[in-house]
C-alpha positions as CSV (number, residue, x, y, z in Angstrom):
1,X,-117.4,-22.4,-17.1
2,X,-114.4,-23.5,-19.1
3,X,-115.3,-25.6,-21.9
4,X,-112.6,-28.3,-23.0
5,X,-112.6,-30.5,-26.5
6,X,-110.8,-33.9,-25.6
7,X,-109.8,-36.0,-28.5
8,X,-108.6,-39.1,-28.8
9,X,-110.9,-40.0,-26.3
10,X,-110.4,-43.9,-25.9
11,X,-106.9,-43.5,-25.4
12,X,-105.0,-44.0,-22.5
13,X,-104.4,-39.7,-21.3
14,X,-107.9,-39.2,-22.9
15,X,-109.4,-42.1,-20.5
16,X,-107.3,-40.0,-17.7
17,X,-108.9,-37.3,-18.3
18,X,-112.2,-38.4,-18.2
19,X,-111.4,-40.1,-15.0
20,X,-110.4,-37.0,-13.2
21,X,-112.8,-34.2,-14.6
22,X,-115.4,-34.5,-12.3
23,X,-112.7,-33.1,-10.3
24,X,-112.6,-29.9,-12.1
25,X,-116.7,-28.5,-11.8
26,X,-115.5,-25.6,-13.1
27,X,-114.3,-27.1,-16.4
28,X,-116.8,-28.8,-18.9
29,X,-115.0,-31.4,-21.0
30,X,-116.4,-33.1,-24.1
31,X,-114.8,-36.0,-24.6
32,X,-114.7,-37.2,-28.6
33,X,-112.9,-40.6,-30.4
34,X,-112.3,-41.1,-33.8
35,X,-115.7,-41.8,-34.7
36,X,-117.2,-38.9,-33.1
37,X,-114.2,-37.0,-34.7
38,X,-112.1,-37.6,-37.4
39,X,-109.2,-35.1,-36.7
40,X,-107.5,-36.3,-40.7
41,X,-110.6,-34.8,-41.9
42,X,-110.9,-31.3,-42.3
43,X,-114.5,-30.3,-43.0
44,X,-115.5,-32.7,-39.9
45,X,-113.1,-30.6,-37.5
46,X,-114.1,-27.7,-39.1
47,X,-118.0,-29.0,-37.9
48,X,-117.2,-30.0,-34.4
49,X,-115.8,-26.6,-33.8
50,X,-118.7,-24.2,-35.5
51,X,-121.2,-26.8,-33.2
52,X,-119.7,-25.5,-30.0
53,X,-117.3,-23.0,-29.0
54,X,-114.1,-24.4,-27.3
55,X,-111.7,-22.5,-24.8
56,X,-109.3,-25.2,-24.6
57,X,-108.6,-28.1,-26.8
58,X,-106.1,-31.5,-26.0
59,X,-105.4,-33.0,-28.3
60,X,-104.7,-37.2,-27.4
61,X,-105.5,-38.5,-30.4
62,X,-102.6,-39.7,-32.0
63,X,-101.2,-42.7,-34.8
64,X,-98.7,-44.6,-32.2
65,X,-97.7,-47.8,-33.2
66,X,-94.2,-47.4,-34.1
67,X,-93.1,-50.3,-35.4
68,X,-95.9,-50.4,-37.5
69,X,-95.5,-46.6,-38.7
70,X,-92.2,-48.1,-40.7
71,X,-94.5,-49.4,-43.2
72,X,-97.3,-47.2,-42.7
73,X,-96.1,-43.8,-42.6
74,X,-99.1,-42.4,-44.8
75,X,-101.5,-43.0,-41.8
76,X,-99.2,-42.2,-39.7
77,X,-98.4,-38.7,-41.1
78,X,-102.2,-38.5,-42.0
79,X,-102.9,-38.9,-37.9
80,X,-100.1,-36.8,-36.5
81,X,-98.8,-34.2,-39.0
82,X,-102.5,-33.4,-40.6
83,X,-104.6,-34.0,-37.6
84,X,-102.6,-31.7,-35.8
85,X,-102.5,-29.2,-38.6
86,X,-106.3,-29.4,-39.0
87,X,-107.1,-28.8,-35.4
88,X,-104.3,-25.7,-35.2
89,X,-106.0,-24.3,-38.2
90,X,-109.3,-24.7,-36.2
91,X,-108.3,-23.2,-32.6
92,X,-106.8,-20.5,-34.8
93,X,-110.0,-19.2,-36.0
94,X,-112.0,-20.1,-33.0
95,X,-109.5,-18.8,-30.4
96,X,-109.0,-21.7,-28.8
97,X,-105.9,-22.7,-26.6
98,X,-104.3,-26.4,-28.2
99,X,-103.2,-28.6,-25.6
100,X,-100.9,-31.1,-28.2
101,X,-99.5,-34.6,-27.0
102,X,-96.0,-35.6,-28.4
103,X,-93.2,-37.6,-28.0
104,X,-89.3,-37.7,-26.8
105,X,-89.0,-39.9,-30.0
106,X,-88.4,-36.4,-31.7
107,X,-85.0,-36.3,-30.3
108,X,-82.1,-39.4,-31.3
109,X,-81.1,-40.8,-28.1
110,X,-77.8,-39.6,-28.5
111,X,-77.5,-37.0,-25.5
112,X,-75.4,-37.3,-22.5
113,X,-77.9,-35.0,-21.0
114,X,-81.5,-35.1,-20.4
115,X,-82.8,-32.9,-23.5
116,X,-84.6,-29.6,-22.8
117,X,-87.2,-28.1,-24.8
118,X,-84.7,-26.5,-27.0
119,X,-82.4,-29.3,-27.9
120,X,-82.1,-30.3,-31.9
121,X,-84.5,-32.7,-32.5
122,X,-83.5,-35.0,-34.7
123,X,-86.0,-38.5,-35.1
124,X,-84.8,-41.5,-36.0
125,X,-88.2,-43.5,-36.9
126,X,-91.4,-42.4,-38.4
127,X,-93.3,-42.8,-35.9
128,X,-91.0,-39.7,-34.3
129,X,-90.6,-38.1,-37.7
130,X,-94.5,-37.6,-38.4
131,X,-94.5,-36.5,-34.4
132,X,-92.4,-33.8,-35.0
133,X,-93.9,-32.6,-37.8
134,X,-97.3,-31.8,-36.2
135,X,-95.2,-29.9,-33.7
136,X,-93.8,-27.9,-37.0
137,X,-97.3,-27.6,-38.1
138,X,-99.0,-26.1,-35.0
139,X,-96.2,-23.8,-34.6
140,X,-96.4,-22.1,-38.1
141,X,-100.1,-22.0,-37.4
142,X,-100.7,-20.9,-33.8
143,X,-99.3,-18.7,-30.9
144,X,-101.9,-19.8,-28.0
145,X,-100.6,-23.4,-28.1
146,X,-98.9,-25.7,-25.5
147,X,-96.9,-28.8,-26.8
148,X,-96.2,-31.3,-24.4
149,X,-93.5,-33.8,-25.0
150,X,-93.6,-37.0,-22.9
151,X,-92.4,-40.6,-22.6
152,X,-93.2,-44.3,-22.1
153,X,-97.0,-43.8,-21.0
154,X,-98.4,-46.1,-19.3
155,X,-101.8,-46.2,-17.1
156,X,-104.5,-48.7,-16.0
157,X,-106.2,-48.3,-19.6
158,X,-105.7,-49.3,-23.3
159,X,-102.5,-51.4,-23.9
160,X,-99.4,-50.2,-22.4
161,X,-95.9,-51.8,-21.2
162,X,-97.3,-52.4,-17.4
163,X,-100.3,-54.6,-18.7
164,X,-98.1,-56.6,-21.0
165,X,-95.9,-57.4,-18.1
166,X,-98.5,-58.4,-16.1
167,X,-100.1,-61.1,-19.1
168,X,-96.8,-61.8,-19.5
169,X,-95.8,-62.4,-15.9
170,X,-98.4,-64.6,-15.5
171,X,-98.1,-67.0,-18.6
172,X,-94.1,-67.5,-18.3
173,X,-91.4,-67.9,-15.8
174,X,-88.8,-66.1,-17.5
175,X,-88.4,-62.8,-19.3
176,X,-85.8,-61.2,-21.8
177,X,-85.8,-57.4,-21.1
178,X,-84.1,-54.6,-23.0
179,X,-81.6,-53.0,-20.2
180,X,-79.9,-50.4,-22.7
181,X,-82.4,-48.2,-23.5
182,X,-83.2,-45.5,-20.6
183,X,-85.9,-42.9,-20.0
184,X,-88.8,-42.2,-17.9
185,X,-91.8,-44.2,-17.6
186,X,-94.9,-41.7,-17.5
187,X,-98.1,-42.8,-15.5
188,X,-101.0,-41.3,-18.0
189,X,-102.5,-40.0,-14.9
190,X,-99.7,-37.8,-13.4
191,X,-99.7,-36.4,-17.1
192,X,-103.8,-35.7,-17.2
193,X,-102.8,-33.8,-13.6
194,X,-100.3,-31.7,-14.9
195,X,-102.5,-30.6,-18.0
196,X,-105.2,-29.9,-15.7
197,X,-102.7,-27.4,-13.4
198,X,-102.2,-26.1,-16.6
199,X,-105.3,-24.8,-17.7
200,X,-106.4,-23.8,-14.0
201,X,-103.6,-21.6,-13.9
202,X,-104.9,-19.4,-16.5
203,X,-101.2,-18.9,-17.2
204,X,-100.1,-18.0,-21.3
205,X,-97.1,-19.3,-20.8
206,X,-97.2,-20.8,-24.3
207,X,-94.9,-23.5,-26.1
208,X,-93.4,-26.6,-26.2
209,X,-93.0,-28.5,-22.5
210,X,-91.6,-31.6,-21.1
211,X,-93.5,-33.4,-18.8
212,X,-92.8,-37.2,-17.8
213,X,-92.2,-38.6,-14.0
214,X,-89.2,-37.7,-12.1
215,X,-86.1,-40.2,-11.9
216,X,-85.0,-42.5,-14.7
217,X,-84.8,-46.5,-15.6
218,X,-84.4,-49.0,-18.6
219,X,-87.2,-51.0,-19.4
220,X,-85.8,-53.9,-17.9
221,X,-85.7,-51.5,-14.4
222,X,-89.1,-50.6,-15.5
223,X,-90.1,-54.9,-15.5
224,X,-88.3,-55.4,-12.3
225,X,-90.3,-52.9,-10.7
226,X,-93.7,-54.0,-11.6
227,X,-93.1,-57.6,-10.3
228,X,-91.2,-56.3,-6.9
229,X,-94.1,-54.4,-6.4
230,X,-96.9,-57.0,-7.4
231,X,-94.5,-59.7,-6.0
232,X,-94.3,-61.9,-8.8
233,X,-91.8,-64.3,-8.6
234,X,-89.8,-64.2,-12.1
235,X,-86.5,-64.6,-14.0
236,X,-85.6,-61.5,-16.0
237,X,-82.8,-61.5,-18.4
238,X,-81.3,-57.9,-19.4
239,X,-81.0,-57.9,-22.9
240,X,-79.0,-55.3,-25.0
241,X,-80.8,-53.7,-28.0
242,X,-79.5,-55.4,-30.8
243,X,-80.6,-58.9,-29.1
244,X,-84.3,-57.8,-30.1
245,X,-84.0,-56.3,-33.2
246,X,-87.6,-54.3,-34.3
247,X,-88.6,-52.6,-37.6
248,X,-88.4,-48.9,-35.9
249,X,-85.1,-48.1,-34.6
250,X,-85.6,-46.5,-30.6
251,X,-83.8,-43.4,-28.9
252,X,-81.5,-45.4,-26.3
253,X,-81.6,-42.2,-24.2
254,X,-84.4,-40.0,-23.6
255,X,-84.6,-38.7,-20.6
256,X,-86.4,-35.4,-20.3
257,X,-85.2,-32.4,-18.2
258,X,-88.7,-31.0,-17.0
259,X,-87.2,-27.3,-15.0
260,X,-89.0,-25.4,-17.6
261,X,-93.0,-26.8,-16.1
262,X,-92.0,-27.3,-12.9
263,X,-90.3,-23.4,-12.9
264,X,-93.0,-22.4,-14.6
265,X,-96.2,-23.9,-13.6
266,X,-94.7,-24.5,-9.6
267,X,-95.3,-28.1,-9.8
268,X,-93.8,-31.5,-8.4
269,X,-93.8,-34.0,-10.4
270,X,-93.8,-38.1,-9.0
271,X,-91.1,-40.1,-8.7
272,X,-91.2,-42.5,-11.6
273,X,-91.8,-45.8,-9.1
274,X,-94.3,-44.3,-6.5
275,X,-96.6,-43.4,-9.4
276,X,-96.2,-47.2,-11.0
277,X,-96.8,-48.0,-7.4
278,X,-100.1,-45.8,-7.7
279,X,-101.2,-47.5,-11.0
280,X,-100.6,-51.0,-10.0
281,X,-103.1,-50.6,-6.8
282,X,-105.7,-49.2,-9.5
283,X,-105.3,-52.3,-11.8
């Protein structure tokens, strides 16, 4: 039997995870938050791992307000460029496989083309600055790692766009919606799935992987969809981005070109609105 460390546990992919391992009997998953773990601190990750021996570890845990990060970029660094250092260093000397959650906020938004795994990354907040940086620090450390980059999570758990909606949807008649910034909204789920496939391939095809839904929308696409689908009857106002100015500036493109796990891993990813579709039935 496989055994899997989980951290971040109380987050949305580490809820996912939870919600689908009794799926995998094969696979025992122990499933830590930041009380039970503290990944800033060394000598406790250190602990956790001489306590039990790990095959695989996924890491969820993760500082991701971004807005916020502007003025707290300490935490922010402590939680994603030192967490993830102190867990590489840890997997290095127990052999374990990292499983590493990041961000399509490590690229600048300034493609015309959805950005592979080997495009220059090049943040433009701290929030994807300290992201990028714990990819920079697993990579010194480790060779048995697998990064995955993704975008605009959202699931029936924790706080996410799709829940504010809804609160929102219900307390107001009309909304103001950025339409000028496009990606690929990422149900939490479909993500917990694909690491999952992952790890039952028993594939070492290591290194840094896209992975959000197929298709693409703005956020205000994103909006109208949720309230087609729950058929909620509401104005909504596309908005460019410099109508709702925020402390961290966004990537207004960031669409990611997924060939690389779906060549490599022989998966099909969800369309983008069938999986909203799937979340909005759970919720």
């Amino acid at each position: 039997m496989k055994k899997i460390l989980v951290t971040g546990a109380n987050g949305q992919l580490g809820k996912c995870l939870n919600a689908i391992s009794k799926k995998h009997e094969t696979m025992a998953l122990v499933f830590m938050d930041s009380k039970d773990l503290d990944i800033t601190n060394l000598v406790s990750v250190n602990k956790a791992f001489l306590e039990s021996k790990y095959d695989y570890c996924i890491n969820c845990a993760a500082y991701t307000a971004v807005d916020k990060a502007e003025e707290q970029e300490e935490s922010a660094a402590r939680v994603n460029e030192q967490g993830a250092r102190n867990l590489a260093l840890a997997c290095k000397q127990s052999q374990t496989t990292l499983f590493h959650i990041s961000t399509d906020f490590v690229f600048d938004g300034e493609s015309n083309h959805p950005y592979n795994e080997n495009d220059k990354t090049n943040p433009v907040s701290v929030y994807g600055r300290t992201k990028l940086n714990g990819e920079k620090e697993i990579v010194s450390i480790l060779t048995k790692y697998y990064i995955i980059r993704t975008s605009w999570l959202y699931s029936e758990f924790g706080n996410n766009f799709v829940k504010t909606m809804l609160k929102l949807g219900s307390e107001r008649d009309k909304l103001t919606i950025i339409s000028d910034q496009i990606g690929t909204p990422t149900y939490a789920m479909d993500l917990a799935n694909a690491i999952m496939t992952l790890i039952t391939s028993e594939k070492p095809s290591y290194g840094i992987y896209n992975y959000s839904n197929e298709g693409t929308a703005s956020w205000y696409d994103f909006a109208k969809a949720i309230f087609d689908i729950k058929k909620m009857n509401l104005s909504l106002e596309p908005i460019p981005t410099k109508n709702y100015p925020t402390p961290a500036k966004r990537p207004l493109y960031s669409i990611l070109n997924k060939e690389k796990i779906k060549n490599n891993f022989s998966m099909a990813i969800p369309y983008w609105r069938t999986s909203l579709e799937n979340c909005l039935r759970q919720l």
